[in-house]
C-alpha positions as CSV (number, residue, x, y, z in Angstrom):
1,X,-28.1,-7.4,-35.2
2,X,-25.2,-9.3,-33.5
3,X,-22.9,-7.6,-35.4
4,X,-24.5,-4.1,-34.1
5,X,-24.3,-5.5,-30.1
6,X,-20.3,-6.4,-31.0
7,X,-19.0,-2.9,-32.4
8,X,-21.5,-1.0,-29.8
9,X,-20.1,-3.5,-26.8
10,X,-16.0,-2.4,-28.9
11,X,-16.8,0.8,-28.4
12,X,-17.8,0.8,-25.2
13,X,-14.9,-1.4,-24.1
14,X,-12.5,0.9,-25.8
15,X,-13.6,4.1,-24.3
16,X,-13.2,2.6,-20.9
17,X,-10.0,1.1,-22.0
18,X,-9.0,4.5,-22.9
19,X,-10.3,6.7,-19.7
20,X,-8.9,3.9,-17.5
21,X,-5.2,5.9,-18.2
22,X,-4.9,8.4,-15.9
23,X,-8.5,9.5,-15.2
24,X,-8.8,12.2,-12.6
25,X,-11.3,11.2,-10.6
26,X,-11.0,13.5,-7.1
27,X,-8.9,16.2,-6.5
28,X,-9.5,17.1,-2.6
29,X,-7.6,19.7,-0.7
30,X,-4.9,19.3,2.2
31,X,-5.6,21.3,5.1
32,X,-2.2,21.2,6.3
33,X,-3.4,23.0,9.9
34,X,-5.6,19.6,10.3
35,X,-2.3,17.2,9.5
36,X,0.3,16.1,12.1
37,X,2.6,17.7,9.8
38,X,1.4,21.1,11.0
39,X,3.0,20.2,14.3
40,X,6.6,20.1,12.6
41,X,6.2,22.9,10.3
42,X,4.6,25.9,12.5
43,X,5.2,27.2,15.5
44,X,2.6,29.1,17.8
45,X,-0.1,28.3,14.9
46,X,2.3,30.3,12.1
47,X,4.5,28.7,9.8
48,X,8.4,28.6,10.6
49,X,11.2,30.6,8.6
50,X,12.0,27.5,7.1
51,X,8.4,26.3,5.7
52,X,7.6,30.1,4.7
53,X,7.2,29.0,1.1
54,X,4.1,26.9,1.8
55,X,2.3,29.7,1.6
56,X,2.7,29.8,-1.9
57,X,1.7,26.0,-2.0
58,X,-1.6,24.2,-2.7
59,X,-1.4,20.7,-1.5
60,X,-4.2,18.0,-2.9
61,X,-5.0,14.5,-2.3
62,X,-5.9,12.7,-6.0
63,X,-7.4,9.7,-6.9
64,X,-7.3,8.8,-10.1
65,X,-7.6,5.5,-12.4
66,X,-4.7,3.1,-13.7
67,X,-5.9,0.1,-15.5
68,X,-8.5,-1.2,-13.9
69,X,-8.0,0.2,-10.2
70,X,-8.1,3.3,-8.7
71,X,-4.6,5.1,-7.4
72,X,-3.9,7.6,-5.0
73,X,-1.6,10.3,-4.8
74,X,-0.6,13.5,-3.8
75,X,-0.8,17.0,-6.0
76,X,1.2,20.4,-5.4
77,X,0.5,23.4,-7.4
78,X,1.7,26.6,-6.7
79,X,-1.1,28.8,-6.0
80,X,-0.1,31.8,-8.3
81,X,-2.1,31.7,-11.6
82,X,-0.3,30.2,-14.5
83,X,0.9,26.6,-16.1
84,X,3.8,25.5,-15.0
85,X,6.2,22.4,-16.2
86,X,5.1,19.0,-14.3
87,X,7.9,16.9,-12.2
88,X,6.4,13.2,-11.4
89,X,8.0,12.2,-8.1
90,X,8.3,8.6,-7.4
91,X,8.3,7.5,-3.7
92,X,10.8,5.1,-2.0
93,X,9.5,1.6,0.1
94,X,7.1,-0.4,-0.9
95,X,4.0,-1.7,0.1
96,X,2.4,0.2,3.0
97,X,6.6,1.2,4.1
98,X,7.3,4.3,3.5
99,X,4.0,5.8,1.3
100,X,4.3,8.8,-0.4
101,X,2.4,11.0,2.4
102,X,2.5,15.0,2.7
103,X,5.7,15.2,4.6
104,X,7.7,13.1,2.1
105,X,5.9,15.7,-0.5
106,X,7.2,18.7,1.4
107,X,10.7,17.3,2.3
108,X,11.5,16.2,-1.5
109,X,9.7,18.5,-3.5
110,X,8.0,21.8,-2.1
111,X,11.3,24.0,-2.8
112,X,11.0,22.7,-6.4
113,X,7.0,23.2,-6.2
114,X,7.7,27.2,-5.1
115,X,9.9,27.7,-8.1
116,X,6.6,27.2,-10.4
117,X,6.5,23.6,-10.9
118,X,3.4,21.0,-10.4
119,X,4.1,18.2,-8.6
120,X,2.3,15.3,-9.0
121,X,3.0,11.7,-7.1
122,X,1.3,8.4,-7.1
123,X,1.4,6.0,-3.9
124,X,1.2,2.9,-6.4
125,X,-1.6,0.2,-6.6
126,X,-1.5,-2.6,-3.2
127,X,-0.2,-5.2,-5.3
128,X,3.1,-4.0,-5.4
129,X,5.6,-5.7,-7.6
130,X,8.6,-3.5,-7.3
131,X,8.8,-2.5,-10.2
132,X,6.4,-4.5,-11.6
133,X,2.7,-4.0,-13.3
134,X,2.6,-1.1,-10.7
135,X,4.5,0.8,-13.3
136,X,1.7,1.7,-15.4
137,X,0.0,3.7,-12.2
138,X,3.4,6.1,-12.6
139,X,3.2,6.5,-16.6
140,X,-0.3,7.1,-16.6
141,X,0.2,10.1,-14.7
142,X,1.3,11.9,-17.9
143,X,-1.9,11.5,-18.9
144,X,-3.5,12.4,-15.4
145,X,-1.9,15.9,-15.7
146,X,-3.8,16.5,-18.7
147,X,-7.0,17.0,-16.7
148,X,-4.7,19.7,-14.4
149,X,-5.6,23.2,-15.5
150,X,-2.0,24.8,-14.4
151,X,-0.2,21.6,-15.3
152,X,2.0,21.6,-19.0
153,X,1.2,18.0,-20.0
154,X,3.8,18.5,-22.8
155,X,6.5,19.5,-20.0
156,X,7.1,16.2,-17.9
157,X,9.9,15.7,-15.9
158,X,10.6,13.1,-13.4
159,X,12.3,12.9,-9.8
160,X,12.4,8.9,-8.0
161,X,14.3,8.8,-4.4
162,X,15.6,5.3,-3.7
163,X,13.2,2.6,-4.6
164,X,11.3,5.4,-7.0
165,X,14.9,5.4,-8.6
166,X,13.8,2.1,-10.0
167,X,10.5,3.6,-10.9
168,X,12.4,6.4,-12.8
169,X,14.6,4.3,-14.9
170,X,11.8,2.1,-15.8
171,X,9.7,5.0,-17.1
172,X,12.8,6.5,-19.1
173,X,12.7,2.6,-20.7
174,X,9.2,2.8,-21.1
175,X,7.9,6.0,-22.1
176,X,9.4,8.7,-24.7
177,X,7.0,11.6,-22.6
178,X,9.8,12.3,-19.9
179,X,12.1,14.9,-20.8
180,X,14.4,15.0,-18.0
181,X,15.0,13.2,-14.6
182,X,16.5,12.5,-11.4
183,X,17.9,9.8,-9.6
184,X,18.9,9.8,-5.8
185,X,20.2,7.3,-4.4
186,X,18.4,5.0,-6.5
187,X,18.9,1.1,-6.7
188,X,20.6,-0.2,-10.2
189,X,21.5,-3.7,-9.5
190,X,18.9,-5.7,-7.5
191,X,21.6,-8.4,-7.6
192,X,24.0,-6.6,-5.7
193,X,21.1,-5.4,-3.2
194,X,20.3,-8.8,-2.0
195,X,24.2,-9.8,-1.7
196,X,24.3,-6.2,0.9
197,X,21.1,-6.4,2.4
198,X,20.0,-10.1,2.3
199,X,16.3,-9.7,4.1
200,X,15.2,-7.4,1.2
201,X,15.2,-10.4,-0.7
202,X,13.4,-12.8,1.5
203,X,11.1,-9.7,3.0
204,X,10.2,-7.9,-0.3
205,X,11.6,-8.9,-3.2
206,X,10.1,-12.4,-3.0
207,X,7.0,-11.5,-1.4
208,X,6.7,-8.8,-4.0
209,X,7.8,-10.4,-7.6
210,X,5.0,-12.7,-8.5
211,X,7.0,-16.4,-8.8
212,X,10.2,-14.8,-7.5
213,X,11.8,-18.1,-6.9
214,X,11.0,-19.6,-10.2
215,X,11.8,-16.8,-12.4
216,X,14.3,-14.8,-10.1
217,X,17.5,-14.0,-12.6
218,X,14.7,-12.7,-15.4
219,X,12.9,-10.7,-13.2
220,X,15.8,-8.8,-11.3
221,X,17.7,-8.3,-14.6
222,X,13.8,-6.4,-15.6
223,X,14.1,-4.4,-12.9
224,X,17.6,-3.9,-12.9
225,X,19.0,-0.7,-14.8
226,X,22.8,-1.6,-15.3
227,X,21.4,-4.7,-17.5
228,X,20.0,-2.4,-19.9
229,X,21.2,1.8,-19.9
230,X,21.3,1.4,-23.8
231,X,17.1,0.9,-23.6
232,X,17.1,4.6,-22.2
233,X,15.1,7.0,-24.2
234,X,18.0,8.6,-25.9
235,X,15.9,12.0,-25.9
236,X,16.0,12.4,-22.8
237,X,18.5,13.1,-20.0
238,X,19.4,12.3,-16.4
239,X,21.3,13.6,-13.3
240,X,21.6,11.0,-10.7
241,X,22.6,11.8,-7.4
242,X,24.6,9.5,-4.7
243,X,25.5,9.6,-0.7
244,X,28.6,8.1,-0.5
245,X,27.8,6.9,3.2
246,X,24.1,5.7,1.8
247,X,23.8,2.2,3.9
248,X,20.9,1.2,1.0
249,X,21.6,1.6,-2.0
250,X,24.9,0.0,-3.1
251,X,27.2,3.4,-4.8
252,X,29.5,0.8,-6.2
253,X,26.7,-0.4,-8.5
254,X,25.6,3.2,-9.2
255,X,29.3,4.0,-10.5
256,X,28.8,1.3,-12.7
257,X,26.3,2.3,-14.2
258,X,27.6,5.7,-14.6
259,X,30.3,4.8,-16.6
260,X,28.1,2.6,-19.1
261,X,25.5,5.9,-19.8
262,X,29.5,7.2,-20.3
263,X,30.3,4.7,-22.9
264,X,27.0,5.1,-24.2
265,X,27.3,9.1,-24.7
266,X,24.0,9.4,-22.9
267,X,23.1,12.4,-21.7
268,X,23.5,12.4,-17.8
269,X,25.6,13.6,-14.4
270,X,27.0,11.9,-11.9
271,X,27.5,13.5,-8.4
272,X,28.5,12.6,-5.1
273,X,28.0,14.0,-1.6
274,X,29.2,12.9,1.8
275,X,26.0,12.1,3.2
276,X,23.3,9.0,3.9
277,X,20.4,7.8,2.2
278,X,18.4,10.8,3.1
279,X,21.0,13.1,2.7
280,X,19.7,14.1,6.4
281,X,23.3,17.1,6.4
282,X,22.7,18.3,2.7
283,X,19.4,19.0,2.2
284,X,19.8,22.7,1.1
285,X,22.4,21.3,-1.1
286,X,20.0,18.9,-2.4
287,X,17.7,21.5,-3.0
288,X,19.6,24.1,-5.0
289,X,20.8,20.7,-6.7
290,X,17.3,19.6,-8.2
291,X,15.8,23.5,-8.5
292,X,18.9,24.0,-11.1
293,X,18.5,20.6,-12.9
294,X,14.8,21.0,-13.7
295,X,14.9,24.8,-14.0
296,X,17.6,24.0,-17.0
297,X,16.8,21.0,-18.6
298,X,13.0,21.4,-18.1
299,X,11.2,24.5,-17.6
300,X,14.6,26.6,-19.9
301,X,14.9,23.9,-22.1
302,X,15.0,24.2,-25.7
C-alpha cells in the first residue's frame, strides 16, 4: 500500500513539476485607449502616422508559471490569422526599475510584431538576481508559447536591450531552443561595470546576488559573457548592436567580446552607431536593423 501512495504522490509531483514550465495561465487583453500610453500614441482619439501599425497589433497581458511562482508579461500577436516565428524580448533594469510595461513593448518591438512575428516578454520573478534563478522565468517561455495558437514554438528567436543583454547571453548558454538573437547595448563584463558606474554595485548588484560579498568574483564571472563566449550554443547566431556614446554599458568591453566570438568563428555581427543607450536619434535605424536580422536568420532561415 505504501508503495502505491509513493508512485501515485511521484506522479503527481512530476506532473506539477512539469506544468510548472511555462504554463499559460491568463492571457487578458490591453485596451490600449484605457492606458496612459494612448495619450502618447493618438491624437484627437486616432492613432498618429507614426503608431498606424498598431492597428494591426493585439497587445495581451500573461501570467504564466516558472517554477514554483507565477510571472507576468506582456504578449503581441499580430491580429491577421496565421503562426508566425516567436522573438522573446528581455527587458532592461531590474527589480521594480524599468519593468517591461506596454510602452517599452511598443518602443522595442511593435515594428518587428507588424512584420508577422509574436512577441512574447516576461517581467521576471521579485526576487531578482540579475541574472540569477530569474533565468528560468525567460527560458520557460519557450515552452509558454506552446500554449499560443499563432505562435511557432519551433521558431524562437530572442532580442535583450541592456540588462536583458545579460538575459540573452545567458539563454544562448543555457538553452539549444534559440535560433537567433540580438544584443543592444548589452552588459558583457560586470567587472568593468562596477569600475564605470560604481553605485550599480553597492545599489543592485549586491542587493541583488544572494551573498554578493562572499562569493562576488564567482558570481560576476557567471553572469559575465566575455568569461565564457566559447559556452554559446554553436547553432545559433547573434547580432549585437552598440551606441558608441552609450553612458551604461561599457563598448570597450563589448569590443572585446566581439573579437573573442571572432577567434571563436561564431556566428555573429558587430555594429556600431553614434547614438546613447536608447538610441533616442536612430530608432528607424534600429528598426530596419532588427526587422532584417530576424526576417533572415529567423522567419527565411533555412
Amino acid at each position: 500500500m505504501n508503495r502505491v501512495l509513493i508512485s501515485i504522490f511521484f506522479f503527481f509531483f512530476l506532473s506539477f513539476g512539469f506544468a510548472q514550465k511555462g504554463k499559460l495561465l491568463s492571457k487578458k487583453v490591453i485596451d490600449m485607449t484605457d492606458t496612459p500610453v494612448w495619450n502618447r500614441v493618438s491624437e484627437n482619439n486616432i492613432l498618429k502616422p507614426d503608431y498606424i501599425h498598431l492597428e494591426k497589433l493585439d497587445f495581451f497581458s500573461i501570467t504564466y508559471q516558472s517554477d514554483s511562482l507565477l510571472i507576468k508579461g506582456i504578449l503581441v500577436e499580430p491580429k491577421k490569422e496565421g503562426v508566425y516565428p516567436v522573438v522573446i524580448f528581455n527587458r532592461g533594469g531590474n527589480r521594480d526599475f524599468a519593468p517591461l510595461n506596454l510602452s517599452t513593448i511598443i518602443n522595442y518591438t511593435s515594428k518587428l510584431a507588424e512584420q508577422g512575428y509574436v512577441i512574447i516578454g516576461s517581467n521576471y520573478r521579485e526576487k531578482d538576481e540579475f541574472g540569477g534563478k530569474e533565468l528560468n522565468d525567460v527560458l520557460n517561455l519557450t515552452e509558454t508559447v506552446k500554449e499560443i495558437e499563432k505562435a511557432d514554438a519551433n521558431c524562437i528567436g530572442m532580442f535583450g536591450w541592456s540588462r536583458g543583454g545579460i538575459m540573452t547571453y545567458l539563454s544562448l548558454k543555457e538553452s539549444y531552443k534559440i535560433k537567433t538573437a540580438i544584443v543592444g547595448n548589452g552588459v558583457t563584463d560586470l567587472f568593468q561595470l562596477i569600475k564605470d558606474r560604481p553605485k550599480m554595485e553597492t545599489a543592485v548588484l549586491a542587493e541583488c546576488i544572494p551573498n554578493y560579498y562572499q562569493n562576488k568574483e564567482v558570481e560576476l564571472q557567471k553572469r559575465s559573457a566575455i568569461f565564457w563566449p566559447q559556452k554559446l550554443n554553436k547553432h545559433s547566431s547573434l547580432l549585437i548592436i552598440s551606441g558608441k556614446n552609450d553612458k551604461r554599458a561599457n563598448q570597450d568591453s563589448t569590443t572585446k567580446f566581439a573579437d573573442k566570438l571572432s577567434d571563436l568563428n561564431y556566428d555573429f555581427e558587430y555594429q556600431e552607431f553614434i547614438t546613447d543607450h536608447f538610441f533616442s536619434n536612430k530608432r528607424k535605424e534600429l528598426d530596419y536593423l532588427v526587422i532584417s536580422w530576424f526576417n533572415k536568420r529567423l522567419k527565411n532561415a533555412d
